[in-house]
C-alpha positions as CSV (number, residue, x, y, z in Angstrom):
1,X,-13.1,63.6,130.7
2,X,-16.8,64.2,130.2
3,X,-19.1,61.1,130.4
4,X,-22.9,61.6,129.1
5,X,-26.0,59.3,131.1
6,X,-29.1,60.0,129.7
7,X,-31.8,60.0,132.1
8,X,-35.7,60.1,131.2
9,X,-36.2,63.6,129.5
10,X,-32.4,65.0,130.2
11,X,-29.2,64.6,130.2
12,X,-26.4,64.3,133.1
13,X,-23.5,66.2,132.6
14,X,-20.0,66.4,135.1
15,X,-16.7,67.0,134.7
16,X,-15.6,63.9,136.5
17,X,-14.1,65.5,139.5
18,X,-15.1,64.9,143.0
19,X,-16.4,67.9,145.6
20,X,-16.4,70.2,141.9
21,X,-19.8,70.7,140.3
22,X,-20.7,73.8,138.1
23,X,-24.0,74.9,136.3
24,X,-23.9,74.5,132.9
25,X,-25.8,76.0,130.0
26,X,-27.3,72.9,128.4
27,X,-24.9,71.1,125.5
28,X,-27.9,70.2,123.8
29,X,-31.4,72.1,122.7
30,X,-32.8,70.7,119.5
31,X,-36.1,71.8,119.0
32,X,-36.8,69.4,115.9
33,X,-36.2,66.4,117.7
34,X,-38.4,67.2,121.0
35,X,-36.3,66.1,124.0
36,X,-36.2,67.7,127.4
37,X,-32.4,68.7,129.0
38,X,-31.5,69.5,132.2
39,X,-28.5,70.6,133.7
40,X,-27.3,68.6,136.9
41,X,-25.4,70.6,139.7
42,X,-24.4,67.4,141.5
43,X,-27.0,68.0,144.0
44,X,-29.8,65.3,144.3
45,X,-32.4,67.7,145.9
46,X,-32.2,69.9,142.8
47,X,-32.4,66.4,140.5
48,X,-36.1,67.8,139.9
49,X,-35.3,71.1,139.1
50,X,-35.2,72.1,135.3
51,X,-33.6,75.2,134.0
52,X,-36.3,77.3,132.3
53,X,-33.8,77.6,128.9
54,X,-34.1,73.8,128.1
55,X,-38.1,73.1,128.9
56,X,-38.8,71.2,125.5
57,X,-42.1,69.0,124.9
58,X,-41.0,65.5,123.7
59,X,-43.2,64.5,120.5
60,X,-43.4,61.3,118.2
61,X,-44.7,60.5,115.3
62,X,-48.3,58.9,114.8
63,X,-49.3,55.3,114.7
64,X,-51.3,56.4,111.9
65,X,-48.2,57.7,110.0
66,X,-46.0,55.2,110.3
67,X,-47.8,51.8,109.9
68,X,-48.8,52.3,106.3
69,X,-44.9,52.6,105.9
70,X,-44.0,49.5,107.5
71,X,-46.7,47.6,106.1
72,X,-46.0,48.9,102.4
73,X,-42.0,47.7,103.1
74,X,-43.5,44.1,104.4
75,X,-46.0,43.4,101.6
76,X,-43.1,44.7,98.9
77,X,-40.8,42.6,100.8
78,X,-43.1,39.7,100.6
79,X,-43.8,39.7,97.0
80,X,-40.2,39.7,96.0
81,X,-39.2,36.6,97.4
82,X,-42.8,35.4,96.9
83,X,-42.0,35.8,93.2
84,X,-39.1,34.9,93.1
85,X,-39.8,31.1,95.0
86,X,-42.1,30.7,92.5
87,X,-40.1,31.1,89.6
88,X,-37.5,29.4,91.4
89,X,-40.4,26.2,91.6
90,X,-41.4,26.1,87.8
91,X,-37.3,25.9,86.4
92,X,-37.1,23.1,89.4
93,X,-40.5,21.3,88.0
94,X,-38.8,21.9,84.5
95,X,-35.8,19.9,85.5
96,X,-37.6,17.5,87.1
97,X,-39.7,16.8,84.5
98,X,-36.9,16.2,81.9
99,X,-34.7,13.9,84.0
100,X,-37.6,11.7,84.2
101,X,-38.1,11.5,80.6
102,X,-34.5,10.8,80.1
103,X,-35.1,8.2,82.7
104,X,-37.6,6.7,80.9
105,X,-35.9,7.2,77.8
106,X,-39.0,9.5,76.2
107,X,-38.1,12.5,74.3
108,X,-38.8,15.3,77.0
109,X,-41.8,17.7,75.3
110,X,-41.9,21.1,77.5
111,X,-44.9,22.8,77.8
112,X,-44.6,25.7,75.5
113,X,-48.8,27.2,76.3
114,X,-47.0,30.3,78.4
115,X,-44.0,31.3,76.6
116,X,-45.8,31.0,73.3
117,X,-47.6,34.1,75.0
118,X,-44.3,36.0,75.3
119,X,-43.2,38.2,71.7
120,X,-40.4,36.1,69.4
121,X,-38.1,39.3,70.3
122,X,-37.7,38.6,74.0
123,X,-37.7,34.9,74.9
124,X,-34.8,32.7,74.5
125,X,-34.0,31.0,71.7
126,X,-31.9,28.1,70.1
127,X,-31.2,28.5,66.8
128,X,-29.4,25.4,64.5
129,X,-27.8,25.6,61.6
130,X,-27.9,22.4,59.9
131,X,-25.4,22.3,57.2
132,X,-24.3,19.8,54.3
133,X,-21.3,19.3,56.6
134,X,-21.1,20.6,59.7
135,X,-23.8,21.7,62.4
136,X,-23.7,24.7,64.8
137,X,-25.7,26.1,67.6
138,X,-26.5,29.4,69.4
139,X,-28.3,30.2,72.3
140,X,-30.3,33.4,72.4
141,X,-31.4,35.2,75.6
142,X,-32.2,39.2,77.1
143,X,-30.6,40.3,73.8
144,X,-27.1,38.6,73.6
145,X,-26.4,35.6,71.4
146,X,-23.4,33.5,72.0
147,X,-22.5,30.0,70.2
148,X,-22.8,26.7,71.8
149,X,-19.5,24.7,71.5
150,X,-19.8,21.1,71.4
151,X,-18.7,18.3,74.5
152,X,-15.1,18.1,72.9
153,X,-14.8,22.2,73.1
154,X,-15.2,22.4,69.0
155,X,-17.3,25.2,67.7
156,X,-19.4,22.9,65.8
157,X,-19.6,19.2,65.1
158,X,-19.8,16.6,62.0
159,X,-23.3,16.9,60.3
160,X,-23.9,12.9,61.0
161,X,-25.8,11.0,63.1
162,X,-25.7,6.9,64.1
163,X,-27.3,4.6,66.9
164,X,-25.1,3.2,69.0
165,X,-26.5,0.0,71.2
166,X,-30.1,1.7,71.3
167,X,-28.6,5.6,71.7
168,X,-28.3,8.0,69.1
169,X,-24.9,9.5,68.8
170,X,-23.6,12.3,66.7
171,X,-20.9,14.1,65.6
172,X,-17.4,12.8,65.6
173,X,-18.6,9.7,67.5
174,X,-21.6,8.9,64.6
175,X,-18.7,9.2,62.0
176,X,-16.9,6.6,63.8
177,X,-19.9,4.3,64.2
178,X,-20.3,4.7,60.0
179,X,-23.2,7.3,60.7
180,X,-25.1,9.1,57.7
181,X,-26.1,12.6,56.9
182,X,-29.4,13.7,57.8
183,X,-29.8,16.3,55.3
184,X,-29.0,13.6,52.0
185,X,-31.3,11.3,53.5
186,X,-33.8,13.7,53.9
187,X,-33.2,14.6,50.3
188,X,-33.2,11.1,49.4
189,X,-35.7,9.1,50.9
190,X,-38.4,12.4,52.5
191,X,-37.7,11.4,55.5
192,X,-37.1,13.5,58.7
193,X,-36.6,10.5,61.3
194,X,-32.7,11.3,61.0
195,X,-33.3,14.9,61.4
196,X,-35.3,14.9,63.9
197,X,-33.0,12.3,66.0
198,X,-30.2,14.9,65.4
199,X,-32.2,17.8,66.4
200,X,-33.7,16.9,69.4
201,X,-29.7,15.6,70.5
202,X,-28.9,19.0,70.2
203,X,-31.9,20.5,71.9
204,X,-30.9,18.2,74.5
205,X,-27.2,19.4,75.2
206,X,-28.3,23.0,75.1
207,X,-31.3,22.5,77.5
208,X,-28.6,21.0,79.8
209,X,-26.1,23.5,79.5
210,X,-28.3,26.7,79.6
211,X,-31.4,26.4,82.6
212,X,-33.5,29.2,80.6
213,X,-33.7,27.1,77.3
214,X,-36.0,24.5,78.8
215,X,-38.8,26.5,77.2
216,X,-37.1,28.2,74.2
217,X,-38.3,28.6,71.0
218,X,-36.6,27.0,67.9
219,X,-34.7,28.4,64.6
220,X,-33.9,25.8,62.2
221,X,-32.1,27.2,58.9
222,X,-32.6,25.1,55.9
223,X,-30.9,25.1,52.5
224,X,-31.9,27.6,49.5
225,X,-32.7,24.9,47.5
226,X,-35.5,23.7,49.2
227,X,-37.2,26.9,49.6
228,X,-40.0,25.8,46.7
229,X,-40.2,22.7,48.5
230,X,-43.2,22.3,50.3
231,X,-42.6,18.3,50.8
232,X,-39.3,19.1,52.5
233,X,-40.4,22.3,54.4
234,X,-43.1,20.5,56.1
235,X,-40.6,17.6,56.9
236,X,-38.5,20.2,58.3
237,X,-41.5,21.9,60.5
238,X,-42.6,18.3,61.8
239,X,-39.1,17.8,63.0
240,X,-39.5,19.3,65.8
241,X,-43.0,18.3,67.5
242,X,-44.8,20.9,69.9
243,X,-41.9,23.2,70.1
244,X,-42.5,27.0,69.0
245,X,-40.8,26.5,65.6
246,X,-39.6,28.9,62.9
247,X,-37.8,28.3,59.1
248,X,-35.0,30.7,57.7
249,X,-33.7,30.1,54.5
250,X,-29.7,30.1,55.5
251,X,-28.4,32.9,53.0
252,X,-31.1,34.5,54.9
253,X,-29.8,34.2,58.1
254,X,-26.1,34.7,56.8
255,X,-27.0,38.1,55.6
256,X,-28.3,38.7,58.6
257,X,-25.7,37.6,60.8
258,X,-23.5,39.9,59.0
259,X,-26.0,43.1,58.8
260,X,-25.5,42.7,62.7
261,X,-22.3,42.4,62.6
262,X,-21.8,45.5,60.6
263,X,-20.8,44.6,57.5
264,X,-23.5,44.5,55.2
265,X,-25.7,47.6,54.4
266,X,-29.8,47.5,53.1
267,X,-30.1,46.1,49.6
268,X,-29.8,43.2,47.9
269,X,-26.7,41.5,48.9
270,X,-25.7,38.1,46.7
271,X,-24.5,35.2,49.2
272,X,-22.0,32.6,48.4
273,X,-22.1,29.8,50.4
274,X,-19.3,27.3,49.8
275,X,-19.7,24.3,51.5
276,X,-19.1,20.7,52.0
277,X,-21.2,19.3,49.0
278,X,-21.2,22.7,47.0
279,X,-22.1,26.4,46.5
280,X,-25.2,28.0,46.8
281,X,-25.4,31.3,45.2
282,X,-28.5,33.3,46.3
283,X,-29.9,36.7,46.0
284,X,-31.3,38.3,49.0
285,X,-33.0,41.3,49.8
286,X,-32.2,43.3,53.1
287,X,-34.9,45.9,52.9
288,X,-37.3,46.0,55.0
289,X,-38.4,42.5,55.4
290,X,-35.6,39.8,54.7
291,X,-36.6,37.9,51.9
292,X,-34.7,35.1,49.4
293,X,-35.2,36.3,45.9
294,X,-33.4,33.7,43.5
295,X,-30.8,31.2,43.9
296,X,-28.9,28.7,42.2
297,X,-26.2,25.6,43.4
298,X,-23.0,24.1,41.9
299,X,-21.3,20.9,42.9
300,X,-18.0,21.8,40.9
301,X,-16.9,24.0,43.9
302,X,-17.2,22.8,47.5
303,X,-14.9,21.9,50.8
304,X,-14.9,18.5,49.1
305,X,-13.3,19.3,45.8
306,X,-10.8,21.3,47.7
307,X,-9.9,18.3,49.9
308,X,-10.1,15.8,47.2
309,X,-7.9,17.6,44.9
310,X,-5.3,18.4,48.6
311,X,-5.0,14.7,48.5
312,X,-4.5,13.8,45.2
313,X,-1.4,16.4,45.4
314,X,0.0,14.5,48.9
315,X,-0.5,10.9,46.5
316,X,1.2,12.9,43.7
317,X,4.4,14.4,45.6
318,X,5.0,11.9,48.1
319,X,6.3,8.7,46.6
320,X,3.6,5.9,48.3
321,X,2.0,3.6,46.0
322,X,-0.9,5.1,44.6
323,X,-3.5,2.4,45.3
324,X,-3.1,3.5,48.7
325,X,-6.0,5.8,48.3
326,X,-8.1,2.4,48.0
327,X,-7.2,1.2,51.7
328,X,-10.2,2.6,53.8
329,X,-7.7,3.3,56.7
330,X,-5.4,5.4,54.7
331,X,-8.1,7.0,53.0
332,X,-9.5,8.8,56.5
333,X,-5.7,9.4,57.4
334,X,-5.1,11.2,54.2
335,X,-8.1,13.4,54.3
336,X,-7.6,14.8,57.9
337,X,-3.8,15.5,56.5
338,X,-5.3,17.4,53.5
339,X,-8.0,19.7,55.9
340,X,-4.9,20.0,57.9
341,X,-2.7,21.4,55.1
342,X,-5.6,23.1,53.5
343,X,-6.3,25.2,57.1
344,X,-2.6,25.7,57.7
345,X,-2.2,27.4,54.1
346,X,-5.2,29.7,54.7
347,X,-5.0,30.0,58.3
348,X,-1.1,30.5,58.1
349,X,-1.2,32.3,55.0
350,X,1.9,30.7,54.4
351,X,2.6,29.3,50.9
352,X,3.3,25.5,51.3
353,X,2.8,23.1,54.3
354,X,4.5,20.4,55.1
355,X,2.9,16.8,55.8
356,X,3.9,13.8,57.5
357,X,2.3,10.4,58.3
358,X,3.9,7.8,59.5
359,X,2.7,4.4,59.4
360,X,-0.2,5.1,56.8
361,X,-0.2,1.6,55.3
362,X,2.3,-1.2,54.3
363,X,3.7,-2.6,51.4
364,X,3.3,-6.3,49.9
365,X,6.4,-7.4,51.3
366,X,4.8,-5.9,55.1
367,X,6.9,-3.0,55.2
368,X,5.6,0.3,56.6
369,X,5.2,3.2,54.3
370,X,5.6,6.3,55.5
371,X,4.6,9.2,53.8
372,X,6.3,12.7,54.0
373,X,5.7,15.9,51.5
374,X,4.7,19.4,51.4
375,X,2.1,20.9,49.3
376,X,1.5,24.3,48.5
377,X,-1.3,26.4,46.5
378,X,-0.1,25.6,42.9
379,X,0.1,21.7,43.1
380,X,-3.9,22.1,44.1
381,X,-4.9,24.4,42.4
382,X,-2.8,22.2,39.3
383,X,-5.6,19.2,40.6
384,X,-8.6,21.3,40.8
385,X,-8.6,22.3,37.4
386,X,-7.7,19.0,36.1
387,X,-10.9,17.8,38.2
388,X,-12.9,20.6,36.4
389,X,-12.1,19.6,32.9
390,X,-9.2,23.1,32.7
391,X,-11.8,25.5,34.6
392,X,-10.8,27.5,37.5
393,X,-12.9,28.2,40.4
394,X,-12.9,31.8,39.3
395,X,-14.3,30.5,35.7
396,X,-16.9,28.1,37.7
397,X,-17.9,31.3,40.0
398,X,-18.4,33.5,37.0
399,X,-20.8,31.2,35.7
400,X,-22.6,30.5,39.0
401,X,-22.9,34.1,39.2
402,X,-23.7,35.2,35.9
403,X,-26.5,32.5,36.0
404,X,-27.5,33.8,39.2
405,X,-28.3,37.5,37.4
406,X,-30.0,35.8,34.4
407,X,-32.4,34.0,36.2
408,X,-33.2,37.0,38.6
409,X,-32.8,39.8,35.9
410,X,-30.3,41.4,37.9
411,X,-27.1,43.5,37.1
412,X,-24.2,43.6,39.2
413,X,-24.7,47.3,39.7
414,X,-27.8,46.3,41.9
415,X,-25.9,44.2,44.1
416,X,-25.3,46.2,47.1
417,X,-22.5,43.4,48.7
418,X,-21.9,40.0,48.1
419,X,-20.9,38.2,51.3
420,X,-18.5,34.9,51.4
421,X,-19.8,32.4,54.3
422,X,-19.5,28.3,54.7
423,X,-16.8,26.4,55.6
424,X,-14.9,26.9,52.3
425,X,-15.1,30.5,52.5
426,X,-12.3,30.6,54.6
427,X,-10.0,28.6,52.0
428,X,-7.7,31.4,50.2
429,X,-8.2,29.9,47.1
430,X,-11.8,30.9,47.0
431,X,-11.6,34.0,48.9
432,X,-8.9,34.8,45.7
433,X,-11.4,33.5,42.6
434,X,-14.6,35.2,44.3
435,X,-12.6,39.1,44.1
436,X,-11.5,37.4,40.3
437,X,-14.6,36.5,39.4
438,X,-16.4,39.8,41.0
439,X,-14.2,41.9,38.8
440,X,-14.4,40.2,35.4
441,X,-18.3,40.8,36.1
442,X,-18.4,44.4,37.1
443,X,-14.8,45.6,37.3
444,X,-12.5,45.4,39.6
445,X,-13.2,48.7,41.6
446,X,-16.6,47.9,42.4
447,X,-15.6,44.2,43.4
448,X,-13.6,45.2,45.6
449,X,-15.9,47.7,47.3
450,X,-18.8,45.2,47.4
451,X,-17.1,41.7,48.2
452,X,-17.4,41.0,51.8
453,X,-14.7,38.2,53.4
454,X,-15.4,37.7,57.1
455,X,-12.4,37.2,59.3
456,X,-11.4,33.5,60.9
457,X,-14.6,31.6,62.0
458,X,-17.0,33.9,61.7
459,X,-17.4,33.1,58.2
460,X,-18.6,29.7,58.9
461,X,-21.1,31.3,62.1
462,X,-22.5,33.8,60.3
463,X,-25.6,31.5,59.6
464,X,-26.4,30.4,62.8
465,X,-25.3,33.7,64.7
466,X,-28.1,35.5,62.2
467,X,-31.1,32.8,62.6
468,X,-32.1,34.3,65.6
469,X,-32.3,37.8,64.0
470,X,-34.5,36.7,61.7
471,X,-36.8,35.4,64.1
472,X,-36.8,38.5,66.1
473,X,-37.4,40.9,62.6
474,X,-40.4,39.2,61.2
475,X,-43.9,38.3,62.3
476,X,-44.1,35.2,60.6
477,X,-41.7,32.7,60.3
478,X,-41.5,31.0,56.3
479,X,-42.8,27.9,55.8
C-alpha cells in the first residue's frame, strides 16, 4: 500500500516495506502547476538530493492579480444583501405604518411619490369591479393576475355595505345588518361616502393578504351609464384619496378580459352585461385603443327578474299560502331557494330541480308549513313573460340590441363578436334568447359565429380579470 507525505517542495514515496527501498521515477511532474518532486530512497543523507528530471521552479500568482478579484466578489457580495435589507426595511416600515393607523382607527394613506415613478405596466395593481350586485377583486403583479376570494372562500361578495357598532362591514355580513348598495346611493343622493367606505374595506383585505400591494395602484370599473357623467366620474375618482387611480368603463374591461383570454378578436365587439338590476348593451371598440362607443340599459332583463319570476313559480307549484311571500323571513328563504334552483338548472344543465324548505313559515292555527316542489325552465320562463306583459327575453334583447345599432349607426355585419358577461350570463335561459335574438338580427349562421358564452365563472370575472389590462394598454386612464 503506497502512502503519499508531502514535504516542502516534493513528495515522499515508499512501498511500505521495511529494509526495501527503490528509486523511483517521479509519479508526478506537472509543469503548469510549478511544484518541485523528489524521489526518496529511504536514506536520510540523500533527503537533500534531487533527481535532475524533477527540478521544477514553484510559482504563484500575483497579489496584483488576485485582489481585484476578491475585492470585486466582496463589494458584489455586499450590495446584494445591502439591497436587499433595504428593501427588506421599507415593506417592514410599510407594515408598520398601517398597523398603526388601524390602531388608531385612521384610514392608512401609503405614500404613493416613488411607485408613481414606476410605468402602469409593471407595478402591482388592485383592480375592483364594483357591480350592481356583486363585487370582485384581482391582484395584479410581474405580469400574472389572479382573483382575490373573499374571508368566507367565495369568489366575490354582496355589493352592500353597513356599520356595525362604529365598524364598517360588508358583504354577506352588511346584508345581515340591513346594509345598502353603494352604487344606488351614489346614483341617488351623489354621494361617494358609501363607496368609498366599501373601497377602502377592500383595499384593506388585499393590502393584508398580498405584502406588494401596500403601494399598488388602483383600477375601479364603473357602469356604461355613467360614462357622460362628469358628476359621478369625479365622485368615483375622489373615492379613493391619494392613491394612483384609474376609471374603465366595465364593458371595457370585459372585452378586454376576454381579448386576453382568447376569445375575442380586434373590432368592435357588442357587450351584454346582464346583471343584478339590468342589462347594459354597449358597443366597444378593440382597435387600437379601447374605447366605449355607444350604449344603452334595460331593467326588463336582469338576475332579479330571473329570481323573482323562480319564486313566483316555487309559490305557484307548491301548495303554501300565497301571502307567505309577505313574511320578511320567508321572503329571504325563498329567494336563496330560487338562486339555488336557478344555478342548479344552468349549472346542472338538468331540466327541473327540485326544492325543499322546511319550516318556512306557519299557519294561523301555528302549524309549520313546509314547502316542497320542483321547478323547471318552462314554469319560469311561463312567469317571466307574464312579468313582461307576453315578451320573451329574446323579444326584450332584440330590441336592446336593435336600439343599440340605431343609436350607433351600426349593422350587425360590423360587429366583430358580441360577448355574454354578468352574473346572469350564466343563466341558460339567457345564454338561449341571446343566440335567438343574434339570429333574428343577422341570421343564424353569423350568430352563431360571433356570439361569445364564456364557460362557468369566468363570465362573471371577465370584468375585473380585464381592468388591469386596460390600465396597462393605455396612457391615460378616462375620467
Amino acid at each position: 500500500m503506497f502512502r503519499f507525505r508531502p514535504l516542502v517542495g516534493r513528495p515522499f514515496i515508499s512501498n511500505g516495506r521495511r529494509g526495501r527501498t527503490h528509486n523511483a521515477a517521479p509519479l508526478l511532474s506537472t509543469n503548469s502547476i510549478g511544484l518541485n518532486f523528489r524521489c526518496h530512497d529511504g536514506d536520510d543523507n540523500n533527503e537533500n538530493k534531487m533527481h535532475p528530471s524533477t527540478n521544477r521552479s514553484f510559482h504563484s500568482t500575483p497579489r496584483r492579480e488576485i485582489l481585484p478579484l476578491v475585492l470585486g466578489v466582496v463589494i458584489g457580495t455586499v450590495g446584494y444583501y445591502s439591497y436587499r435589507a433595504v428593501n427588506s426595511m421599507e415593506e417592514e416600515m410599510e407594515e408598520y405604518e398601517r398597523l398603526l393607523a388601524q390602531h388608531e382607527g385612521r384610514e392608512y394613506v401609503p405614500d404613493s411619490s416613488h411607485p408613481s415613478e414606476l410605468r402602469w405596466d409593471s407595478r402591482p395593481i388592485i383592480s375592483i369591479d364594483i357591480g350592481s350586485g356583486r363585487t370582485r377583486t384581482s391582484f395584479s403583479c410581474d405580469g400574472k393576475t389572479e382573483l382575490i376570494e373573499a374571508n368566507d372562500g367565495a369568489r366575490s361578495l354582496p355589493t352592500c355595505i353597513a356599520m356595525d357598532e362604529g365598524d364598517t362591514v360588508i358583504g354577506k355580513l352588511a346584508m345581515g345588518r340591513g346594509g345598502s348598495n353603494p352604487i344606488s346611493f351614489l346614483e341617488k343622493e351623489n354621494d361617494e361616502e358609501g363607496l368609498r367606505s366599501l373601497i377602502s374595506v377592500v383595499m384593506s383585505d388585499v393590502r393584508e393578504r398580498r405584502a406588494r400591494a401596500a403601494n399598488a395602484a388602483v383600477v375601479l370599473t364603473y357602469p356604461p351609464r355613467h360614462h357622460d357623467d362628469e358628476n359621478i366620474l369625479s365622485l368615483y375618482l375622489s373615492s379613493v384619496p391619494a392613491v394612483d387611480l384609474r376609471l374603465v368603463p366595465s364593458p371595457v374591461a370585459a372585452a378586454l378580459g376576454a381579448q386576453s383570454a382568447g376569445l375575442l378578436k380586434d373590432g368592435k365587439i357588442i357587450v351584454l352585461d346582464v346583471g343584478a338590476g339590468g342589462t347594459d348593451a354597449s358597443i366597444v371598440s378593440l382597435d387600437d385603443t379601447p374605447e366605449l362607443l355607444s350604449t344603452v340599459r334595460s331593467l326588463d332583463v336582469s338576475v332579479t327578474v330571473l329570481r323573482d319570476a323562480t319564486v313566483r313559480h316555487l309559490l305557484h307549484s307548491s301548495k303554501v299560502p300565497q301571502g307567505l311571500a309577505e313574511d320578511p323571513m320567508a321572503k329571504g328563504r325563498l329567494r336563496e331557494a330560487a338562486e339555488g334552483a336557478l344555478q342548479d338548472l344552468s349549472v346542472g344543465k338538468i331540466q327541473r330541480s327540485q326544492v325543499n324548505i322546511p319550516y318556512i313559515s306557519v299557519d294561523k292555527n301555528s302549524v309549520p308549513i313546509h314547502l316542497q316542489c320542483g321547478v323547471g325552465w318552462p314554469g319560469i320562463r311561463f312567469e317571466i313573460e307574464s312579468g313582461l306583459s307576453g315578451r320573451s327575453i329574446t323579444d326584450v334583447l332584440v330590441e336592446i340590441v336593435t336600439d343599440l345599432l340605431t343609436t350607433s349607426a351600426t349593422t350587425p355585419m360590423d360587429i366583430r363578436n358580441i360577448l355574454l358577461v354578468g352574473g346572469g350570463g350564466r343563466n341558460t335561459l339567457v345564454q338561449m334568447a341571446v343566440k335567438e335574438a343574434m339570429g333574428a338580427l343577422g341570421g343564424s349562421a353569423w350568430a352563431d359565429e360571433a356570439v361569445v358564452v364564456p364557460e362557468g365563472e369566468v363570465v362573471e370575472e371577465l370584468t375585473v380579470l380585464g381592468a388591469a389590462e386596460f390600465a396597462r394598454s393605455t396612457s391615460d386612464g378616462l375620467s
